[in-house]
NUNUVO-733365 format. One line per 10 residues: number of its first residue (from 1); their letters; for each residue x, y, z of C-alpha. Coordinates in steps of 0.1 Angstrom, whole numbers, plus 5000, padded with zeros to 4 digits. Layout:
<rs>
NUM) a) X:Y:Z  ...
</rs>
This chain:
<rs>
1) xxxxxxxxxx) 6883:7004:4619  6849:6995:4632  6821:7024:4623  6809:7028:4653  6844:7039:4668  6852:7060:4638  6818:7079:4642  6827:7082:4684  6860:7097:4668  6847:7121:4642
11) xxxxxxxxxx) 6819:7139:4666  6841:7136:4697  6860:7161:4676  6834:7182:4661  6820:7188:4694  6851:7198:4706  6856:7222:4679  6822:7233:4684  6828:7246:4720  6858:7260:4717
21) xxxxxxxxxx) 6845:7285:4684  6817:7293:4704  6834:7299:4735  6857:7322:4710  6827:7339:4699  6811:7353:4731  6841:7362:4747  6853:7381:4715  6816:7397:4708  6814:7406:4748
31) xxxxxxxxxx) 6846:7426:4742  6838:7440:4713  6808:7455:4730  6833:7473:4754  6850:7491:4730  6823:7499:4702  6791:7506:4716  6764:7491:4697  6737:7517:4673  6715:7498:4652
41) xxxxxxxxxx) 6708:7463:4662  6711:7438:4689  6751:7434:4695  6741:7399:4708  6713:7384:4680  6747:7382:4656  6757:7355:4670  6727:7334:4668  6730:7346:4627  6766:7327:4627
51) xxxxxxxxxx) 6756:7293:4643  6722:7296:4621  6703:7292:4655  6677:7322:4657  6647:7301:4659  6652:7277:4680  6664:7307:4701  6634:7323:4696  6612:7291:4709  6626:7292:4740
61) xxxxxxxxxx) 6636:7335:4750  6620:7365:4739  6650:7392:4736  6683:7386:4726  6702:7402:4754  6732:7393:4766  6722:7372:4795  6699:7348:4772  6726:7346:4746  6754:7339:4765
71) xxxxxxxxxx) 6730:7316:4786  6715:7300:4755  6754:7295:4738  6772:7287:4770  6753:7266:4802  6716:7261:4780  6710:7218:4785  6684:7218:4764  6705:7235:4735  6722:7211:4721
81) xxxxxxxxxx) 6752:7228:4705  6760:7248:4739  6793:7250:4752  6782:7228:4780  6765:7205:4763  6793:7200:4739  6819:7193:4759  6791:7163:4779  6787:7156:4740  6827:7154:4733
91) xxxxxxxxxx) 6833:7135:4766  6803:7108:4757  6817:7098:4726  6852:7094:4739  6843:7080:4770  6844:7043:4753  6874:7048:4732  6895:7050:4765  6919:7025:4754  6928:7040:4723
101) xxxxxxxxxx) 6933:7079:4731  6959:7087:4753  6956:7090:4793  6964:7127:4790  6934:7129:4769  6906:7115:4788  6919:7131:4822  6919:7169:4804  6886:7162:4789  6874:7144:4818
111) xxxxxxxxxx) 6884:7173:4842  6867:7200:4818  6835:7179:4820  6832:7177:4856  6840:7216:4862  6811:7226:4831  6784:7202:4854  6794:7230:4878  6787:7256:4859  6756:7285:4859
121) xxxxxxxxxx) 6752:7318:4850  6763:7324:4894  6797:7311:4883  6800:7333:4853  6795:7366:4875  6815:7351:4904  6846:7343:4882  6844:7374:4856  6835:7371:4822  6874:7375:4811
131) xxxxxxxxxx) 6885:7349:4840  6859:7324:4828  6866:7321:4793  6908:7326:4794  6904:7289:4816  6881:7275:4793  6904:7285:4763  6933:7273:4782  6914:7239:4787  6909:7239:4750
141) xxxxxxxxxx) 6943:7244:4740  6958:7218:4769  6935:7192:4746  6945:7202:4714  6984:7195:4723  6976:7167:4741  6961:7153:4711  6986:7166:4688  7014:7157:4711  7001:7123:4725
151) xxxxxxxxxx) 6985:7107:4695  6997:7082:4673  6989:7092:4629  6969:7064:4625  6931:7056:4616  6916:7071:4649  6939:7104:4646  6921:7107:4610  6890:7101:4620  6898:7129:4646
161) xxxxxxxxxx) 6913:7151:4625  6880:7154:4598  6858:7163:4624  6876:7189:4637  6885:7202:4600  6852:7201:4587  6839:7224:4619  6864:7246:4616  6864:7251:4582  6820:7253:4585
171) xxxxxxxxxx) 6828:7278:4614  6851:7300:4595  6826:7303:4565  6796:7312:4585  6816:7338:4608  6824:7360:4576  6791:7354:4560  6775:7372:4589  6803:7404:4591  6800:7405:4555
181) xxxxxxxxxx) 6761:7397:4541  6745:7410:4578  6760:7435:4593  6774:7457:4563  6778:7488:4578  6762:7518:4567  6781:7539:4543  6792:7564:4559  6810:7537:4586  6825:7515:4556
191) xxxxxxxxxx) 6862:7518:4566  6855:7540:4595  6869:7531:4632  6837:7516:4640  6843:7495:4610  6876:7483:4616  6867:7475:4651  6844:7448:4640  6866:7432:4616  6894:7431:4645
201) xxxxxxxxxx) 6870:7414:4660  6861:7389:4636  6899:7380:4631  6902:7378:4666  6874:7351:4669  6897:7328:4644  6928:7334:4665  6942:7351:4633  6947:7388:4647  6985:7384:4652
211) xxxxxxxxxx) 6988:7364:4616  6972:7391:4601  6994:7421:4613  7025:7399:4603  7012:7397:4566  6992:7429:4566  7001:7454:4594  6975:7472:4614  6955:7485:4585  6930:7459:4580
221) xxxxxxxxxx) 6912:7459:4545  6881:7433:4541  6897:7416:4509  6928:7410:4530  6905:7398:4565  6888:7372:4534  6920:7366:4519  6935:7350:4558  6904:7337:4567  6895:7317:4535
231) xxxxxxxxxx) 6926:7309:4511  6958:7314:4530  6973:7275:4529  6997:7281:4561  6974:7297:4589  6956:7271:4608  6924:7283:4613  6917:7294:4574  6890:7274:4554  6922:7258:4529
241) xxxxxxxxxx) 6943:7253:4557  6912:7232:4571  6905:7217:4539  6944:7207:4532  6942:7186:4566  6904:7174:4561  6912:7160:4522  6944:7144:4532  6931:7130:4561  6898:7116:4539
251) xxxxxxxxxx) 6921:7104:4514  6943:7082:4538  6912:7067:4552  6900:7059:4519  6933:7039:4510  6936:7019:4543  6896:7010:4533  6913:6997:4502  6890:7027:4479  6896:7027:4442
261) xxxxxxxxxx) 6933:7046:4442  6918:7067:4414  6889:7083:4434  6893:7119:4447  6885:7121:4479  6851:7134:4495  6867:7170:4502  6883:7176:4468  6858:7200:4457  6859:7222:4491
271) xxxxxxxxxx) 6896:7221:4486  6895:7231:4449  6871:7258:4455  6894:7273:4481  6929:7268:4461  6914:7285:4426  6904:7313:4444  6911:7351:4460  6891:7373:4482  6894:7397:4452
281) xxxxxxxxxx) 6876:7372:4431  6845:7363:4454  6840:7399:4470  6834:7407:4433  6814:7376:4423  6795:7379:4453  6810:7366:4486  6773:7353:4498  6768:7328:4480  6803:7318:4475
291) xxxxxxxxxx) 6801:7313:4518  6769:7295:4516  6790:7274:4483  6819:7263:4511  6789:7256:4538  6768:7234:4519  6800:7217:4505  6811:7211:4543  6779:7193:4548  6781:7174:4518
301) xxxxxxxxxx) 6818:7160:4527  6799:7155:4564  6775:7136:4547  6796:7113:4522  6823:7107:4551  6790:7095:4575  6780:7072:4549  6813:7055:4536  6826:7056:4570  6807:7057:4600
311) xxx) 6766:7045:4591  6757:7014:4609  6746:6988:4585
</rs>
């Protein structure tokens, strides 16, 4: 496969990914703020802590209120990880691969394009905040089966598949890291309602609320949120899960490119780091820096899959 079609591939997805987590993340913290009302800091300036985007938030607005955040992470064109500009991102990249993703494809991604050019902070109070963000999930899920559904397992649905792993899996780490490191509640909350509340809602921003209360039930522990969220090999939104699908994927790209068949592939390490451990074992060896571990080892796959794969000579 030529580089330059592989790298199309591989941010096409990460882009993708991109906006829906984000889009995941306002609507769950603008929720969250409905049912805990917020004490000691900023409800919104969290978020900009997860995406590791406070200063180039802070060039541009001066308070971290709602409407900047959610106009910063959602309609912002000069931001470019927004939602909006994203999905313009996502549609770019796949707009010259036409003839190798499916029709299905390009007409769902096409359509979501064309209603974001729409889009302002007007259409976000027009709509409601709940109304807005259920269609955009939806729109997000009709891709993902599409993709899943429509898409022969070859080379481009590889290429695909480690950008969307390696975000997700990025994604997952950062989210915790922020619950966890930042916003430790004060003593007296630790396990309270308040408490609880929060990690509900950090569950709910992976989609893993439901998975949880089948394994768990309704009494949600931090070492068991860690445990879902990080190590568990069959929930599809967990770091391993991520890293399962990301090395595989790697290592069947590096065997069509004809790669020594004794080489471990560029995410063995991410993937050995998640399958030797337990939340037990990191909460107590210091779940900081084992996050920041997984996020640096994310970008070093990035990296190493950019060069082997997708740099133009």
């Amino acid at each position: 496969m030529l580089r330059r079609i592989a790298g199309h591939l591989f941010w096409a997805a990460r882009y993708l990914e991109r906006a829906q987590w984000r889009a995941r993340l306002v609507d769950v913290n603008y929720h969250l703020i409905l049912e805990v009302p917020p004490r000691d800091i900023d409800p919104w300036e969290p978020l900009l802590g997860i995406t590791g985007e406070r200063e180039p938030f802070a060039q541009r607005y001066a308070h971290a209120d709602e409407a900047s955040v959610v106009n910063f992470f959602t309609f912002d064109k000069e931001n470019p990880s927004s939602i909006r500009a994203s999905i313009e991102a996502a549609r770019t990249n796949l707009s010259s691969l036409r003839h190798m993703i499916s029709s299905e494809m390009w007409l769902e991604m096409n359509e979501l394009y064309l209603e974001s050019r729409e889009w302002s902070p007007d259409t976000l109070e027009s709509k409601g905040f709940a109304a807005f963000f259920t269609e955009l999930r939806n729109h997000f899920y009709a891709i993902t089966g599409i993709v899943r559904s429509t898409m022969p397992r070859d080379l481009s649905y590889d290429f695909l598949e480690i950008g969307a792993m390696l975000e997700r899996a990025d994604n997952v780490a950062r989210l915790l890291d922020v619950k966890y490191h930042y916003l430790m509640p004060r003593l007296e909350d630790i396990g309270g309602p308040s408490d609880g509340r929060q990690w509900a809602a950090v569950l709910r921003s992976a989609s893993a609320l439901e998975a949880f209360r089948k394994l768990y039930g309704y009494a949600i522990r931090v070492d068991r949120v860690v445990e879902i969220l990080l190590f568990d090999a069959s929930f599809p939104r967990s770091a391993r899960f991520s890293a399962e699908r990301l090395t595989a994927a790697l290592a069947r790209v590096a065997a069509s490119a004809g790669g020594p068949a004794a080489a471990p592939p560029a995410g063995e390490k991410l993937l050995t780091m998640l399958r030797s451990n337990t939340a037990s074992d990191v909460i107590v060896a210091g779940l900081h820096e084992y996050l920041l571990e997984i996020e640096q080892e994310c970008a070093a796959v990035s990296d190493a899959a950019y060069a082997d794969y997708m740099a133009l000579d």
